[in-house]
C-alpha positions in Angstrom: 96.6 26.4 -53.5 94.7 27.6 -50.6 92.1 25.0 -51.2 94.5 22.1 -51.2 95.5 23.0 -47.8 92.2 23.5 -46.8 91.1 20.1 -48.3 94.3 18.0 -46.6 93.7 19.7 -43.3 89.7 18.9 -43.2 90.5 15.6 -44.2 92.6 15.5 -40.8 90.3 17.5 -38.6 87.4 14.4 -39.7 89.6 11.7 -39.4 90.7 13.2 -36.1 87.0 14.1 -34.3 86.3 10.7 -35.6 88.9 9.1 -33.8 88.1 10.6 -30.6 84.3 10.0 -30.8 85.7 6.3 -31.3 87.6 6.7 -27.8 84.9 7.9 -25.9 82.4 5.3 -27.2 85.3 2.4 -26.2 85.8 4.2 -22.9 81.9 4.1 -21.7 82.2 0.6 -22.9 84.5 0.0 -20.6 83.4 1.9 -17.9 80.0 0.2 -18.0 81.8 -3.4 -17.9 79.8 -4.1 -15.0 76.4 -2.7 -16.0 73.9 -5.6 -16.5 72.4 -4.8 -20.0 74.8 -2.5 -21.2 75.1 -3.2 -24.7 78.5 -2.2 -26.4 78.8 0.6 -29.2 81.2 1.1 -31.6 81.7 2.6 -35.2 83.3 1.4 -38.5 86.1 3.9 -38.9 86.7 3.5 -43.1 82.8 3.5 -43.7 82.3 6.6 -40.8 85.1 8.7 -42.7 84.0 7.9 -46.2 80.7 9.0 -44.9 81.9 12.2 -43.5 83.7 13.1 -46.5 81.5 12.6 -48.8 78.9 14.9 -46.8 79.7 18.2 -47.6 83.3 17.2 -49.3 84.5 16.7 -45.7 81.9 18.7 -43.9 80.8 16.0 -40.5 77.6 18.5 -39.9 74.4 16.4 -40.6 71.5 18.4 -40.3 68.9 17.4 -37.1 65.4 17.5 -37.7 63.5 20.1 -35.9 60.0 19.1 -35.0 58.9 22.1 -33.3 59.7 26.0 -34.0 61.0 25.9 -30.3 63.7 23.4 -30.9 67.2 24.6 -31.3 68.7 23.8 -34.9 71.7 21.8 -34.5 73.8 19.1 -36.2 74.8 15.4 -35.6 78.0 16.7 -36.2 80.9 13.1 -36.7 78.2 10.8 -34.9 75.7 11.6 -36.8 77.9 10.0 -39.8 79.5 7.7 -38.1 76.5 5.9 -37.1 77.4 3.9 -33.9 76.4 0.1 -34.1 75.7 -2.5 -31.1 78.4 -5.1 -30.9 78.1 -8.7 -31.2 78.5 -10.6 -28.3 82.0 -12.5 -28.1 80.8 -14.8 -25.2 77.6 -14.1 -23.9 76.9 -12.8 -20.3 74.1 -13.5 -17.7 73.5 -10.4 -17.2 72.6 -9.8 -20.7 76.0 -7.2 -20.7 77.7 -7.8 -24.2 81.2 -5.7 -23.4 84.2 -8.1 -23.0 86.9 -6.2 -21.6 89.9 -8.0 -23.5 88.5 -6.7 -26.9 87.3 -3.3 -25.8 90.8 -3.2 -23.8 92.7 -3.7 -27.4 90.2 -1.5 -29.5 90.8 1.4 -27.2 94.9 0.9 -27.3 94.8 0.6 -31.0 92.5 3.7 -31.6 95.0 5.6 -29.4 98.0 4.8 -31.5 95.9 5.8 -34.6 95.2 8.9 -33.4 98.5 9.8 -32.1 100.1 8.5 -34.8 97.4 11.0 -37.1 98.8 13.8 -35.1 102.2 12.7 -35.9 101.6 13.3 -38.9 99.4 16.1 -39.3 102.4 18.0 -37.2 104.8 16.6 -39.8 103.0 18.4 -42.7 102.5 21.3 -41.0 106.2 22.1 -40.1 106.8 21.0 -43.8 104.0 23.7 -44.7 105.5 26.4 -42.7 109.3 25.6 -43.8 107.5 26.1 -47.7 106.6 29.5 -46.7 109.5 30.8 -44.5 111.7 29.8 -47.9 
């Protein structure tokens, strides 16, 4: 039972760091409109949480690789399996910047009402788990 509820609520926790490693690579897209060269990043959200889940049965740690007995051992954590990609140019720019601000403007406003809506419901079967257990 316990690892039901462990399984649904990792399941969340990925889709959910995913989501908001999604947002932050919209926002520096937009914040870097102006920036000649700037090339804009985002991430395939189905194959970056099939990814993530299969590593580790939901686990989004992805070991680094340590080069030196001085380095720090880390993990790539939900970029590392997300694997952020260059976008194609809509319209190309003079300035050689590829981020058109219509696009990144709707990515971002639908990645918000994904996430929130993913809270939604992740709130929803929680109060459902806790009205199981109060009886």
């Amino acid at each position: 039972m316990a690892n039901q509820i462990d399984n649904e609520l990792q399941f969340h926790a990925t889709a959910l760091s995913l989501r908001a490693m999604r947002q932050q690579l919209l926002a520096s897209n937009i914040a870097n409109a102006d920036t000649p060269g700037y090339k804009a990043r985002d991430i395939d959200f189905g194959k970056a949480l099939q990814a993530a889940l299969a590593d580790g049965a939901g686990s989004n740690a992805t070991a680094l690789a340590r080069t030196d007995d001085g380095h720090l051992a880390g993990s790539a954590g939900a970029q590392g399996a997300a694997g952020a990609q260059y976008r194609t140019a809509v319209q190309p720019s003079i300035d050689n910047n590829t981020v058109d601000m219509d696009v990144e403007r709707a990515k971002f406003a639908e990645n918000a009402i994904h996430y929130e809506a993913s809270l939604m419901f992740l709130g929803g079967q929680l109060k459902e788990m806790l009205a199981a257990l109060q009886g």
